[in-house]
N, C-alpha and C positions, 0 to 999 in steps of 0.2 A: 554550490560548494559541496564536493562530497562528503568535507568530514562534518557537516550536517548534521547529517543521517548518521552516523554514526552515534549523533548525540541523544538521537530519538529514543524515549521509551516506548518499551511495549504497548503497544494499543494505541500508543498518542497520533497514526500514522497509518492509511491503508495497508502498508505493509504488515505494522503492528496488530493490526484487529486482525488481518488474516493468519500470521504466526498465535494468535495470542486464540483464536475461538476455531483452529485447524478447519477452517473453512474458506471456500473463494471466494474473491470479493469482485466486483465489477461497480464500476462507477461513472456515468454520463456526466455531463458539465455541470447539468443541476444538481447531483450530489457533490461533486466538488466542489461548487461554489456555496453550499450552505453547510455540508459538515464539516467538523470541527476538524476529523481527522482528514480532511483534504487539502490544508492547511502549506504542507508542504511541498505537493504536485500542483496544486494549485499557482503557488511562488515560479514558478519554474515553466506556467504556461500550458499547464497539461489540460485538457479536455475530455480525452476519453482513458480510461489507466482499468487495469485487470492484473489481479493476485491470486496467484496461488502459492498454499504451501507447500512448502518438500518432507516429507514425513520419514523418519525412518520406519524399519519394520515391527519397530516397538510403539511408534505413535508418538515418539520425541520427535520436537521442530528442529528437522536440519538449516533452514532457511526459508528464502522464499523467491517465487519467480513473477517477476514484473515488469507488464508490456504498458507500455503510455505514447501517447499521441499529442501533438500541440494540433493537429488537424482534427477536425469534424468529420 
């Protein structure tokens, strides 16, 4: 369900730890299945998942770009 995600706080969500600590994230199945914030990729079957942030030229979070896998 997208609007989800919409509901997600900051940090509570791959997505959110990478917006929230302007760093990239990468996550194999054994981090998904044991962190907390994989909670919601995990729902949905994911496996392999990678974040990055979009940064403006001032270091504000434009967003974020996120590639995931249900395959190994």
């Amino acid at each position: 369900d997208r609007r989800a995600g919409a509901r997600l706080a900051l940090g509570q969500a791959f997505c959110g730890t990478a917006a929230a600590t302007r760093r990239p994230l990468a996550a194999d199945a054994a981090r998904i299945a044991t962190d907390p914030a994989g909670a919601f990729v995990r729902a949905m079957g994911v496996r392999a998942y990678s974040c990055h942030p979009l940064l403006s030229r001032d270091g504000g979070v434009l967003g974020t770009f996120s590639v995931a896998s249900t395959l190994r």
